[in-house]
C-alpha positions, -999 to +999 in steps of 0.1 A: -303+419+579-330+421+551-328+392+525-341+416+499-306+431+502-282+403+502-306+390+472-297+422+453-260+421+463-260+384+452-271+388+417-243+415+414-216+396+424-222+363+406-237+378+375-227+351+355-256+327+337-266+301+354-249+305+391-278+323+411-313+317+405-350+332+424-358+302+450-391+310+452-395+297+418-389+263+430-422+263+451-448+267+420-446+234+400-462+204+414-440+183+392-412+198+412-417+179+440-405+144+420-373+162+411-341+171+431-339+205+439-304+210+413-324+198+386-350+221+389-331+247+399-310+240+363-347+240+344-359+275+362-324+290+348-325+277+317-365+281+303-378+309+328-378+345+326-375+361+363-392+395+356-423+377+337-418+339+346-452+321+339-446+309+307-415+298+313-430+281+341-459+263+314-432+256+296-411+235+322-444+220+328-453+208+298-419+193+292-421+177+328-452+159+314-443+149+282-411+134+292-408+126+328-419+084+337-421+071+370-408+037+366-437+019+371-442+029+334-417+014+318-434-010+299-457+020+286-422+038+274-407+010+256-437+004+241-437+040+224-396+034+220-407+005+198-435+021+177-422+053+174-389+046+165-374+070+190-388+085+225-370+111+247-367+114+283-359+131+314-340+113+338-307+101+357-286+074+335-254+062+344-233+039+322-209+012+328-183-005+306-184-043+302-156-057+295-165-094+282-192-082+255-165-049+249-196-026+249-209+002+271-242-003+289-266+021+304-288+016+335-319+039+324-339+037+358-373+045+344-370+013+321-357-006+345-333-017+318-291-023+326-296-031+284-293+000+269-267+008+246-252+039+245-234+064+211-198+062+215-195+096+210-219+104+239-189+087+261-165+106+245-181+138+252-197+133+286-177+096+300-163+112+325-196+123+343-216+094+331-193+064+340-187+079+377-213+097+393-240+094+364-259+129+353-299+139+354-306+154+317-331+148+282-315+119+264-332+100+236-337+063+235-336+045+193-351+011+189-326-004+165-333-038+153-302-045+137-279-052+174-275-089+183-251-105+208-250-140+214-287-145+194-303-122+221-318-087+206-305-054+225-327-030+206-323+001+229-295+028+225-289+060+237-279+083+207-282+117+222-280+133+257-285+167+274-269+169+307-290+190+333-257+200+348-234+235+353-199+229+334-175+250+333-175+259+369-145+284+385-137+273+416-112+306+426-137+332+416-163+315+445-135+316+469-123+352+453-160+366+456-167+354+496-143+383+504-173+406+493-198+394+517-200+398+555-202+370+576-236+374+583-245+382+542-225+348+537-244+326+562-276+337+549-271+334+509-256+296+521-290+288+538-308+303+510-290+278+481-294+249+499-336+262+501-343+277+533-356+313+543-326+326+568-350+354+585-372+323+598-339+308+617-321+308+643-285+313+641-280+282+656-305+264+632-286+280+603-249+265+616-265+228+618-279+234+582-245+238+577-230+207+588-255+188+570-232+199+537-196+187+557-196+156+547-202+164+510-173+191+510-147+175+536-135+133+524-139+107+546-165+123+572-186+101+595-218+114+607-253+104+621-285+126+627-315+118+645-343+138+656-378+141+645-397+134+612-398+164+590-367+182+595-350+180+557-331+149+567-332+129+537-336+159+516-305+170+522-287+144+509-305+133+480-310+160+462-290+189+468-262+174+450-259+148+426-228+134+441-246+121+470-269+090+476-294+079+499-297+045+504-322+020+529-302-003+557-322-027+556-319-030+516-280-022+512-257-054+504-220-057+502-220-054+464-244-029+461-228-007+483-189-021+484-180-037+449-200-064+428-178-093+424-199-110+400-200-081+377-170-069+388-188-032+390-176-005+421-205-002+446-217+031+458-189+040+479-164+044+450-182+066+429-203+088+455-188+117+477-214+112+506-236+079+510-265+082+532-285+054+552-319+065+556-341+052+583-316+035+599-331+044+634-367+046+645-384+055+683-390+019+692-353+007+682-347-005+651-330-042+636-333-042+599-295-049+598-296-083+615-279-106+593-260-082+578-225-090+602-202-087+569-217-054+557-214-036+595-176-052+596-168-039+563-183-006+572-167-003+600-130-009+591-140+012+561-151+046+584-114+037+600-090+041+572-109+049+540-097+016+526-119-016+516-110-051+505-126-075+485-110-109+473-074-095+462-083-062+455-080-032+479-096+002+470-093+037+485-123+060+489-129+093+504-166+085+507-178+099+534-211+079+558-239+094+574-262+073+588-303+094+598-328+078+615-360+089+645-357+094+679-384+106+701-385+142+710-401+173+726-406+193+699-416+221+717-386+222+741-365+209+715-350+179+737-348+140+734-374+120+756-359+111+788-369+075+778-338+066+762-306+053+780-286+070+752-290+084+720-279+053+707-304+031+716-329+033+685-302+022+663-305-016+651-296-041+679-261-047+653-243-017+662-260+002+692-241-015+713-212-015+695-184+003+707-159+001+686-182+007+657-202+037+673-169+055+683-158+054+644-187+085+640-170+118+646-200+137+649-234+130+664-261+159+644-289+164+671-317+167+646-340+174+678-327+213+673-342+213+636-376+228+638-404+209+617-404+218+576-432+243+569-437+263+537-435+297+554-398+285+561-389+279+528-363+299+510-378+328+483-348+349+480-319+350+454-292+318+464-272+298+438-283+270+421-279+238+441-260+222+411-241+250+413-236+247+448-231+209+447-205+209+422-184+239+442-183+218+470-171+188+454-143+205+440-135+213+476-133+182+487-098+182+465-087+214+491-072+209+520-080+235+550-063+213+579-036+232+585-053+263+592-063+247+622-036+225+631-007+257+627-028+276+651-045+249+675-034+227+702-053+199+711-029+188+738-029+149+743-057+146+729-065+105+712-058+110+671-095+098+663-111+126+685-084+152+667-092+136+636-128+143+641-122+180+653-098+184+621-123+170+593-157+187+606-135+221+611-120+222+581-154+213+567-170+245+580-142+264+571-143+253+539-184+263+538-179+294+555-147+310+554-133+294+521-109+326+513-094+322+547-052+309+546-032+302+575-020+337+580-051+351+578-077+331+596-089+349+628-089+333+659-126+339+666-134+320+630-116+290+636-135+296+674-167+292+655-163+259+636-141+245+661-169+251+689-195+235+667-168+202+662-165+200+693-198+202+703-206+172+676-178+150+688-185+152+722-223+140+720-207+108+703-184+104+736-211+116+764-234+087+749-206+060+746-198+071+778-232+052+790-223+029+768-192+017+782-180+041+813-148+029+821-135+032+788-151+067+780-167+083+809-144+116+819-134+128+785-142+164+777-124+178+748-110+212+747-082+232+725-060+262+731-048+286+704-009+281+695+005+317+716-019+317+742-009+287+762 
């Protein structure tokens, strides 16, 4: 198929501002690179022209400049907050509301300040976004003099904020318009929003590219990927959507990622569709979460029932984990070094052993099938913008698309966590690739495709606990039959 043509048919079918956008765009700016892909996707739709898009491209630039800190400058910016009067920057902020000082706080991560007042009107207009998930945008920090709590000066407040976000989003016209596409068209335009060139893949490559998004559009979804370096791991999940975070193993706590007793504040799981532990595997094995016995326990009766517990409170989360680390490969031949006595093994001496932990996963990613990041395999066609994209598949995630497999599928006697795991991941793809489907109208051979690909995930996790611990795993191969053909 040529990606000239599905570029054309994609700007014609989602004409409206602000939903498709030229990805080659993305590639020019430098500055880019410090930014997630749905922010500057936002900036190329909002300040550049796509027939004549170099000075919209200055532009951007200039504004990148001017107002973008790494937060090793933050003594620089409220130095010019102070002498100025007023600075603006670009950034993520998130706010919080404390209730012993009865005042909202901001967590501004380029000061490095958990300080920052914010306008009440700013909650009122954008509270929703910015005391759950937090928002990227151009917000404008005041140095007021006049704000004192307990004889202790709070002279930073937020009075005015520009999210870097698509509102307004209609969930039934994306479903509406997949009817227009072919399968094929469908696949392709995906792989192009989430940055990729489609004519440089292999169908295969394009399906795993795929499930990298489940876990962001499907609750509760457990999944680990490891393969070699350079293969969009980590880029995936940090900045394709702003719903997801990435976060270090070795640097995660309890509070941090659970709840905060202390400041009685929810920790990343309550707020963030899909967390992400980075690094958590490496060739030589890896231990960074010794110590850390209450975090792994907590984890793992939380990737079990979705529920966690701390003192007397008990929360409900549809979080979903993914945990991404190395493993040694062929890169040529596309396999895992024979070295290893199972995939497992590079994980942190804490859990690679651990059964009853490892089986929790539903699917294992083999990141050894990903080829290597180059530039001539990035995407420069017509795809929607990845805020655009992130924010229709977090709506999803409120759909429910398990019964289009479990009317027409029989799993036999088949153990619920292996079902589950073939439920979740299917109705994940189907959700990504077939989202106009209903259970009268889903074809066999579509719910064949992502059921073939969950199986295929789920099984890897059994094969290797299968070396893990043989007489509790070793003989289970999973299969399904369609309801009528029995």
């Amino acid at each position: 198929m040529q990606t000239s043509t599905n570029d054309s048919k994609a700007s014609a079918i989602f004409d409206e501002k602000g939903v498709v956008v030229d990805k080659s765009l993305a590639h020019f700016g430098e500055q880019f690179r410090k930014l997630p892909a749905f922010v500057v996707d936002f900036l190329i739709s909002e300040m550049v022209d796509p027939v004549d898009p170099i000075s919209g491209m200055e532009n951007i630039g200039a504004l990148l400049d001017k107002h973008l800190m790494n937060s090793d400058q933050k003594d620089l910016i409220k130095s010019r907050i102070r002498e100025n009067g007023e600075y603006t920057l670009i950034g993520r902020i998130r706010c919080r509301f404390d209730e012993s000082k009865d005042e909202y706080w901001v967590d501004v991560e380029s000061l490095g300040n958990q300080n920052v007042r914010i306008d009440q009107q700013l909650i009122e207009q954008y509270g929703d976004t910015l005391l759950t998930t937090g928002a990227w945008g151009v917000f404008k920090i005041v140095y007021d003099q006049s704000f004192v709590m307990k004889n202790k000066l709070y002279p930073f407040v937020v009075t005015d904020f520009k999210p870097m976000q698509i509102t307004g989003i209609n969930l039934d016209s994306w479903i509406q318009k997949r009817e227009k596409f072919t399968d094929g068209e469908w696949l392709d335009l995906m792989i192009t929003s989430i940055g990729f060139d489609p004519d440089s893949l292999s169908y295969e490559e394009k399906i795993l590219y795929l499930v990298r998004l489940v876990p962001f559009v499907e609750s509760n979804v457990n999944m680990i990927e490891l393969g070699p370096p350079e293969t969009g791991k980590t880029f995936a999940f940090q900045s394709l959507s702003a719903h997801g975070f990435v976060a270090s193993g070795g640097q995660t706590s309890v509070a941090s990622l659970f709840y905060d007793k202390l400041r009685r504040q929810m920790g990343l799981i309550g707020y963030k569709d899909v967390v992400m532990f980075d690094e958590i595997a490496s060739s030589r094995g890896g231990n960074k979460w010794s110590g850390l016995g209450e975090l792994v326990d907590m984890l793992k009766d939380f990737m079990n029932s979705g529920r966690f517990g701390r003192g007397t409170a008990d929360f409900t989360s549809g979080c979903s984990i993914v945990f991404a680390g190395n493993i040694d490969c062929n890169r040529e031949e596309r396999a895992v070094s024979a070295r290893y006595r199972n995939f497992f093994t590079p994980l942190p001496q804490s859990i690679n052993n651990d059964r009853a932990f490892l089986d929790r996963i539903h699917g294992f990613i083999p990141g050894w099938r990903f080829g290597q990041i180059r530039e001539s395999r990035l995407s420069t066609g017509i795809g929607f913008m990845a805020d655009y994209l992130g924010e229709i598949i977090h709506k999803m995630r409120d759909k429910s698309y398990a019964n289009l497999i479990l009317q027409n599928v029989n799993f036999s006697d088949m153990s619920q966590r292996n079902q589950r795991s073939l439920v979740r991941i299917s109705s994940g793809l189907i959700k990504l690739l077939f989202p106009h489907k209903t259970v009268n109208t889903v074809r066999q051979n579509e719910l064949e495709t992502v059921l073939d690909v969950a199986v295929d995930l789920r099984q890897r996790v059994l094969d290797q606990l299968a070396v893990i611990a043989p007489n509790e795993f070793r003989g289970i191969k999973l299969s399904y039959t369609f309801k009528g053909n029995d």
